[in-house]
N, C-alpha and C positions, 0 to 999 in steps of 0.2 A: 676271509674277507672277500667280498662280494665288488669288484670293479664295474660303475655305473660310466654310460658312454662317457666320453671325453668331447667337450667342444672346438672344432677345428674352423679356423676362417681362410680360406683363398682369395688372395687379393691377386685379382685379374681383371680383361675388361672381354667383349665381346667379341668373338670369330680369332680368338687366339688359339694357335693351333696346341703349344707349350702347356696350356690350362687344360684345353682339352685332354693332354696325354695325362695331368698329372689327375684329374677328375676320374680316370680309365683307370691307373694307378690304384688310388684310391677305392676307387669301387672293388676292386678283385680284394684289400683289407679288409674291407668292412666285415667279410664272416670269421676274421681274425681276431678282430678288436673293435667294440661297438662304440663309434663316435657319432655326432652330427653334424656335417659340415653346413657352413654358413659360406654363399660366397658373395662376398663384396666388388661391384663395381667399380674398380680406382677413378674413370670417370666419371662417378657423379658424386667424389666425394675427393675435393679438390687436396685436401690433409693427405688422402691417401693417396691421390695422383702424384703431389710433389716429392712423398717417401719412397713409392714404389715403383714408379714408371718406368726406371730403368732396370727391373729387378725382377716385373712380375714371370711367371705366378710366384707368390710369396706365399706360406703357408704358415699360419698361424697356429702354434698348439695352444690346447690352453694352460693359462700360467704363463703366456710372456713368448714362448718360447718360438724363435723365426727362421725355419727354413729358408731358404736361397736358392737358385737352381742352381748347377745341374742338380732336379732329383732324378734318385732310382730307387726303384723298388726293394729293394735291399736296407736303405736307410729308411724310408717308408717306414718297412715295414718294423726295424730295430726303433723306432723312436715312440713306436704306436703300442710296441708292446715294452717297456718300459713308464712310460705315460699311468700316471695313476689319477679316478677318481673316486674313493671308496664309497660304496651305497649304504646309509641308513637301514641295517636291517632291524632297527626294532621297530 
């Protein structure tokens, strides 16, 4: 079976340094496990400001699934590569 990226959401806001690291994080998985991150603004989307503003970066797998900080690269990367989305091969 053939694993198609996985979608990831960061809910953070601008000139955070914490997003920053976990964005650097991520980047060095990416030749590990092929996801597409999506990163959401918590200010300008007041639902996500109220859930996350004390929390961010928050990192969303897909399927539900919500990271909290402290991350490390270590759990990173164990959850990136458990994460399944199987691809349509025919």
């Amino acid at each position: 079976m053939t694993l198609g990226p996985i979608q990831l959401t960061l809910y953070g806001k601008p000139d955070c340094g914490l997003c920053d690291e976990l964005k650097a994080m991520l980047a060095e998985l990416q030749s590990d496990r092929a996801f597409v991150l999506r990163e959401q603004n918590i200010l300008e989307d007041p639902a996500a400001y109220e859930r996350y503003r004390s929390w961010i970066p928050v990192l969303e797998i897909e399927g539900g699934l919500l990271l909290y900080p402290p991350h490390s690269w270590e759990k990173l990367r164990s959850v990136l590569a458990t994460s399944s989305r199987p691809l349509n091969d025919a």
